[in-house]
C-alpha positions in Angstrom: 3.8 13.4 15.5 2.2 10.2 15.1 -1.9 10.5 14.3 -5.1 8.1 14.3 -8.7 8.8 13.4 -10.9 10.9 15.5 -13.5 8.3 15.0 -14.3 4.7 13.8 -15.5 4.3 10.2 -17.1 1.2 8.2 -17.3 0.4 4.7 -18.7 -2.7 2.9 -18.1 -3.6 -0.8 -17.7 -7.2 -2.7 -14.4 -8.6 -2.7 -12.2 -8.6 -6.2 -11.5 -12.3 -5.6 -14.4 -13.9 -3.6 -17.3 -11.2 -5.0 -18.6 -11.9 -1.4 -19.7 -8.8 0.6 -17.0 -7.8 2.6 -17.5 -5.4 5.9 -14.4 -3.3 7.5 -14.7 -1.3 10.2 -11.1 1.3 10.6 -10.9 2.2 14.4 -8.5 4.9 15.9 -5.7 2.7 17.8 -3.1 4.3 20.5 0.0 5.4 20.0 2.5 2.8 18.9 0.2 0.6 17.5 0.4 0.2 13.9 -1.8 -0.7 11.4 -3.2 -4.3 12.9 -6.0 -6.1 11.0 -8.2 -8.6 13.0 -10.3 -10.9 11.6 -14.0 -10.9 13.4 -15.0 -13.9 11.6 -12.7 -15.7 13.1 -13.0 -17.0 16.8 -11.2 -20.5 17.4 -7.4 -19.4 16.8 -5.2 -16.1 17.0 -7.1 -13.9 14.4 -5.2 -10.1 14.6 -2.2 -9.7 12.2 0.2 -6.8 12.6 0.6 -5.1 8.8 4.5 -5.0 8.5 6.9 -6.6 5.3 7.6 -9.5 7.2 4.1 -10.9 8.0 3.6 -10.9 4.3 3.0 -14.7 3.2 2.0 -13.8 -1.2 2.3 -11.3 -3.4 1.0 -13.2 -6.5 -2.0 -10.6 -7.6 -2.2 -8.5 -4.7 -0.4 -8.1 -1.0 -1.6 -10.9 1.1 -0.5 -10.9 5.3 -1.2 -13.3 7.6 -0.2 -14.7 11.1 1.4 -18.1 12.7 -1.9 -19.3 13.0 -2.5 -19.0 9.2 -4.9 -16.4 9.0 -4.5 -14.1 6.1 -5.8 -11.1 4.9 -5.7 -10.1 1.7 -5.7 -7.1 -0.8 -4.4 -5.1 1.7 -2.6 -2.7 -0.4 -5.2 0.1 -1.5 -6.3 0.3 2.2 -2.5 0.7 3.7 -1.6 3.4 0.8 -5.1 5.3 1.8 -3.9 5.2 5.4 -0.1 6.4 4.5 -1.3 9.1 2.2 -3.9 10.4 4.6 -0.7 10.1 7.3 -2.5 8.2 10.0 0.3 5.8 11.8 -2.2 4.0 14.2 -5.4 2.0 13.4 -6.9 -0.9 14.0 -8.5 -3.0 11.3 -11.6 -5.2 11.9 -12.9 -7.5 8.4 -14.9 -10.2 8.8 -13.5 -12.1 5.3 -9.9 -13.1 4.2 -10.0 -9.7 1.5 -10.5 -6.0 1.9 -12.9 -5.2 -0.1 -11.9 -3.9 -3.6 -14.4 -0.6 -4.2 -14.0 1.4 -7.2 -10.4 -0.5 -7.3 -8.2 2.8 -5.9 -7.6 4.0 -2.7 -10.1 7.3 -2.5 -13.5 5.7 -1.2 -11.3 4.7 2.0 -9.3 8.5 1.3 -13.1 10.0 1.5 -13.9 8.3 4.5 -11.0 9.4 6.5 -11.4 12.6 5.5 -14.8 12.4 7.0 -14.2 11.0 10.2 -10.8 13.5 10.7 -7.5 12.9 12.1 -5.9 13.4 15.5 -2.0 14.2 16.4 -1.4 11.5 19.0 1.5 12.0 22.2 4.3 10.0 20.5 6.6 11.1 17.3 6.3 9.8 14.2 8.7 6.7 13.0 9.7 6.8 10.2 12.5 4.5 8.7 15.1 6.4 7.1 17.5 4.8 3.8 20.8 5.2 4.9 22.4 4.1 1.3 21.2 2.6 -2.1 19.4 -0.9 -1.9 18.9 -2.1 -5.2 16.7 -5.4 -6.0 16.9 -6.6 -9.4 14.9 -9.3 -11.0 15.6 -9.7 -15.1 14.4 -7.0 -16.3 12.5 -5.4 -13.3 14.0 -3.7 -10.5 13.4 -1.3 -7.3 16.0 1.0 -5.9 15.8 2.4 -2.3 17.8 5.6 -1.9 18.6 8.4 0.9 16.0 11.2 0.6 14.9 13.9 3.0 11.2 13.4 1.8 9.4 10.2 0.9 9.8 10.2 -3.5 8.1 7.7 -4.9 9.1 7.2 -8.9 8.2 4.3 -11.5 8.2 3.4 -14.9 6.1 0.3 -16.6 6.4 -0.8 -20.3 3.7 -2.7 -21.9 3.7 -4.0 -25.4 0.0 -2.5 -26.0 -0.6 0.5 -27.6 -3.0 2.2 -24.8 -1.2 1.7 -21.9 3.0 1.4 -23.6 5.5 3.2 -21.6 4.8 5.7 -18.6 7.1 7.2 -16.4 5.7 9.2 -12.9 7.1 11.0 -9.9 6.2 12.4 -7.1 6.8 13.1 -3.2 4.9 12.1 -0.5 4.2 15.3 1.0 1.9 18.5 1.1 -1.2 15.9 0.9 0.1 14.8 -3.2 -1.0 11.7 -2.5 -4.8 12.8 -2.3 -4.9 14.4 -5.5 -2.0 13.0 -7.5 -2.7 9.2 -7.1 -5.8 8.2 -4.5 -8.5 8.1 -7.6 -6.0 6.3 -9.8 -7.7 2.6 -10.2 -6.3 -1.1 -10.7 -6.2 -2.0 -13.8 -6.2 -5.4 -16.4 -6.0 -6.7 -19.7 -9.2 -8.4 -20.7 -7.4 -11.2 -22.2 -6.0 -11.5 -18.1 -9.5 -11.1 -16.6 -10.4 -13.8 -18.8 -7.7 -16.1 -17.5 -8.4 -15.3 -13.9 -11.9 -15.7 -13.7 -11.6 -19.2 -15.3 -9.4 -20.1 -12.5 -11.8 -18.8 -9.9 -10.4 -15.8 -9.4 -11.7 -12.0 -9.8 -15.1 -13.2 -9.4 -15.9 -9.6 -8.5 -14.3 -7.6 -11.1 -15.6 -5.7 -13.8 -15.8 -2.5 -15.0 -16.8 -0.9 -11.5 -13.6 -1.3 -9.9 -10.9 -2.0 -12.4 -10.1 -0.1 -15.8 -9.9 -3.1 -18.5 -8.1 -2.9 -21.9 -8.8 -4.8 -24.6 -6.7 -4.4 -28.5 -9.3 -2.0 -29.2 -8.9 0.7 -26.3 -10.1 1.2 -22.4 -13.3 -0.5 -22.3 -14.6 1.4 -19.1 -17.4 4.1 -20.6 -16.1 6.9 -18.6 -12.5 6.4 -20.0 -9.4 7.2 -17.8 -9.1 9.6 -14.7 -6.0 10.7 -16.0 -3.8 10.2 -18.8 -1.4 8.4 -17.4 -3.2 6.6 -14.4 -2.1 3.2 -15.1 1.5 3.8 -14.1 0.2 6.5 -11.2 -1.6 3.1 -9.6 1.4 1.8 -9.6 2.9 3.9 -7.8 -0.4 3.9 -5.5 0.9 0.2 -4.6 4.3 0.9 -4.2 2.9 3.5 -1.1 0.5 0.9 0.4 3.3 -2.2 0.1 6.2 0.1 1.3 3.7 1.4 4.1 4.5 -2.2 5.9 7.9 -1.2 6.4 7.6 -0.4 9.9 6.7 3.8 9.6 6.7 6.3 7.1 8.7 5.4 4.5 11.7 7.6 4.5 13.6 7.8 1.3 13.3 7.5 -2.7 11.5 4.6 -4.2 12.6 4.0 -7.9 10.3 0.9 -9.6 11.0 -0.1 -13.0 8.3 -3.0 -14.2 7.1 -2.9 -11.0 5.0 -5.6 -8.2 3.9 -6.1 -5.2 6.4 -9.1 -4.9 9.6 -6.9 -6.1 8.1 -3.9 -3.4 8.1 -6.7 -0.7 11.0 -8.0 -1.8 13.4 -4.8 -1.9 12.2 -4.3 1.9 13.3 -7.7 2.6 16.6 -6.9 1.3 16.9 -3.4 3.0 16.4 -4.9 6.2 19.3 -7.5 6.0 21.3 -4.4 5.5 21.7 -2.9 9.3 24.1 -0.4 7.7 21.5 0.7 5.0 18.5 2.0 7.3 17.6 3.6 10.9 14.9 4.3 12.8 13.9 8.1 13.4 11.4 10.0 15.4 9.4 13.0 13.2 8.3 15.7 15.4 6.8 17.3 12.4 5.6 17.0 9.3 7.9 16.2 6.4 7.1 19.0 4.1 9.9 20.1 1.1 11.1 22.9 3.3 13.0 20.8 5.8 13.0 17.9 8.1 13.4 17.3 11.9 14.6 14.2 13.0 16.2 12.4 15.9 17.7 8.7 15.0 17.6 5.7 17.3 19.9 3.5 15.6 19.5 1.0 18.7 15.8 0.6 18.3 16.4 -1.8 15.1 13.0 -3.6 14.3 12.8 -7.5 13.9 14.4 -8.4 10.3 13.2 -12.4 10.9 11.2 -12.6 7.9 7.6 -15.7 8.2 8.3 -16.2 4.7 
């Protein structure tokens, strides 16, 4: 069944890009709602922006959405794959700036607060959108294939010429609460040589070593080290679950990302979508677990494929 928050919650943090304060405030939402971000700062023109593939408008350094009207909110992606993991469907999303604040640069700070405020099954099944057969986007050397699966699988690989972070490969299924504990605390993460670059172009004004793990030829220059040994490729795969998250539902088949984005993760919806024969819409009466899976498909409830972008 499809669930919301029992109650509202608010955090407040700089932004990566702006390093302005930044205040969000996560409300429980009915049934059928989605994840819909409004922006409060804004008053003269439409300002609410429904969080689905096709109102994404970049995908440059992080997942940007925005509306019609040109409102955007950005950075949306640690906030979505919170929401996923922590299997809340509905929720409205009120931010008075253009970028969710970035925190300790993963998803568990929003994970915590969830957890807090508690969950609530809502009246309506869960959608979910199920992969009918093998999507594969391919872009030189990077690619993302969407395959049938009973359970949500996400899987990734990245390959960096730099001896700390090199090759890492990581699995693992979206179920039993994995997300929590196998990739929530995982963080964003940088080259110094690239923060360099980006802060003299006026961007990542607010990072540092609070909310990004930063390598330089010498090693990780954070003082606590890593959260795990392999958390750069696990954050990865933390993206992957907040930009897949805007496919409509729970994401219902096996991710596979090889040097993987946020533009190739918006990118192989985009071309799952102009595939009618490669996905349906299914209701979830209960939870997907390893065990088994209950379904009921509603192959004429196809969602809009007419991309903003």
């Amino acid at each position: 069944m499809q669930h919301t928050l029992k109650s509202a919650v608010t955090i407040s943090d700089i932004g990566l890009h702006s390093n302005n304060i930044v205040n969000v405030t996560i409300k429980p939402a009915p049934t059928n709602t989605g994840v819909v971000f409004t922006r409060v700062d804004i008053k003269d023109k439409e300002n609410s922006i429904l969080a689905r593939w096709d109102k994404v408008v970049d995908t440059r350094l992080c997942t940007v959405i925005g509306n019609e009207a040109g409102v955007t909110v950005s950075t949306i992606e640690h906030l979505m794959a919170a929401l996923r993991g922590c299997g809340i469907d509905n929720a409205l999303v009120e931010i008075d700036a253009g970028e969710v604040p970035i925190l300790d640069g993963s998803a568990q700070p929003f994970v915590k607060l969830f957890d807090e405020a508690g969950t609530i099954a809502q009246s309506a099944p869960r959608r979910a959108i199920k992969v009918k057969k093998e999507i594969r986007y391919v872009d030189g050397d990077r690619e993302v294939i969407l395959s049938p699966s009973n359970v949500p699988v996400y899987s990734g690989q990245i390959d960096y010429h730099h001896k700390i972070i090199g090759s890492q490969r990581y699995e693992m299924k979206l179920v039993n609460g994995n997300f929590k504990h196998d990739l929530a605390d995982c963080r964003t993460f940088c080259l110094l040589s690239d923060v360099e670059m980006m802060q003299a172009n006026g961007l990542a004004l607010g990072g540092s070593l609070d909310n990004a793990v930063v390598v330089n030829d010498e090693g990780v220059m954070n003082a606590e080290g890593l959260r795990c040994e392999n958390e750069f490729i696990r954050h990865k795969l933390l993206d992957a679950v907040g930009d897949l998250s805007l496919c409509g539902g729970l994401f219902l088949g096996h991710y596979e990302g090889i040097k993987i984005g946020h533009a190739m993760n918006n990118r192989a919806l985009h071309a799952l979508f102009a595939d009618d024969e490669a996905w349906e819409v299914v209701d979830l009466f209960v939870e997907v677990d390893e065990a088994d899976i209950v379904t009921y498909p509603k192959p004429a409830q196809k969602i809009s494929t007419q991309a903003t972008v």
